[in-house]
N, C-alpha and C positions, 0 to 999 in steps of 0.2 A: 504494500500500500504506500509506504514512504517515496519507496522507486519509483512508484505513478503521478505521484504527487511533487516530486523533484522535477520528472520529465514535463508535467503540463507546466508550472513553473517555470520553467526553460524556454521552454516553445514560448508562451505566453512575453515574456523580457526580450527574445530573438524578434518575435515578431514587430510590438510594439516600436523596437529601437530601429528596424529595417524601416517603418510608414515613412514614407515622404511627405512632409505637412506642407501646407498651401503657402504662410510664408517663405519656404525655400523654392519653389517651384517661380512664385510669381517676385521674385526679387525684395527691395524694403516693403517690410509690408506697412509701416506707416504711411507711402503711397497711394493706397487704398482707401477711398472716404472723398469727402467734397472739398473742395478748395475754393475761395472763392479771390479773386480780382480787387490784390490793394495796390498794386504801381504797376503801370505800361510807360517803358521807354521803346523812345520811336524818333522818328525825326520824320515827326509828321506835327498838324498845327497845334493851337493849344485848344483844348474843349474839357469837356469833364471824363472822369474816368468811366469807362463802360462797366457797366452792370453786369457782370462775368463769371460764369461759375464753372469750374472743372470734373468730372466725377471721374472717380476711376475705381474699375470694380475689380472683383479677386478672379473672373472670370475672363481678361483679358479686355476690355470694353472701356471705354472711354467715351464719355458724355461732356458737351460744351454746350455750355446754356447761353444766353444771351435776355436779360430781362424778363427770365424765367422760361423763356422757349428755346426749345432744344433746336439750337442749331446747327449744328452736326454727331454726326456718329461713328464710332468707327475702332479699331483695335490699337493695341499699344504691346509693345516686349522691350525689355532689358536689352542695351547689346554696348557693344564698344565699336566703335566707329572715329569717322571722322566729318564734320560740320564743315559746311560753307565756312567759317570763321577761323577751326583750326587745322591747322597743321599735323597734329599726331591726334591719333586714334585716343580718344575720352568715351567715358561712360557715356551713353547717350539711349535717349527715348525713342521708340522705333513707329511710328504713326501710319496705318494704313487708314484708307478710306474715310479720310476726317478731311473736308474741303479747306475749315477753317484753318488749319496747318498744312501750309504750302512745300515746305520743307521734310523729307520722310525723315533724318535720323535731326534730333531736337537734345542739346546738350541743355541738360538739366542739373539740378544741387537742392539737398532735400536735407534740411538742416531743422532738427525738431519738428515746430507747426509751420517752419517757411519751404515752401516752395515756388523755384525758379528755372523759368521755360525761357530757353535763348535759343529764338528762333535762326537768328543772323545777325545781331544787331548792325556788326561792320558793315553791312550789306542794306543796310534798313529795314532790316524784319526786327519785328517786335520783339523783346525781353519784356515777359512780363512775371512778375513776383505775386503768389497765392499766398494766403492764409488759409488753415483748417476750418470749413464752416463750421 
């Protein structure tokens, strides 16, 4: 009986520690959740900051709101690349099918509740800086 109960024991600790959980698959999982639009740098005119909101789910999916309407959609992966802007391969955000992101790889930095999306700015694409909603 000891020996049965050592063996599911075993299996059970092997198992558990083999699962691959959703944090490691989908990169930082602070990522995950709504961000919403505190500063756009641009070199474009002056007006008020837009009404912005990012969502980014554990399932791959990526939601841009715009004054609460979803204006675009579309998927996002972890990758290392290289931006319009640099020179060597940096971590960067990988955007398919999102109109609103012109650019597919988006060098980002994800610093507690700040998040920051640089789209080009040398180039004049937008940099703009989220907060966690």
């Amino acid at each position: 009986m000891k020996l049965l109960f050592a063996f599911l024991l075993s299996f059970s600790l092997v198992s558990l520690s083999a699962c691959k959980s959703d944090k490691d698959a989908e990169g930082p999982a602070t990522l995950i959740g709504r961000w919403q639009l505190t500063n756009l740098e641009c070199y474009c005119g002056p007006g008020p900051l837009p009404n912005e909101v990012v969502e980014f789910a554990t399932n791959g999916t990526v939601v841009f709101y715009t004054d609460g309407k979803e204006e675009s959609r579309g998927t996002y992966t972890f990758a290392t690349g290289k931006t319009t802007c640099s020179g060597d391969a940096i971590p960067v955000l990988q955007f398919k099918n999102t109109p609103s992101i012109f650019t597919e790889n988006v060098a980002y930095t994800l610093e507690a509740s700040t998040l920051v999306l640089d789209q080009g700015l040398c180039l004049d694409a937008p940099r703009k800086t989220y907060q966690r909603d």
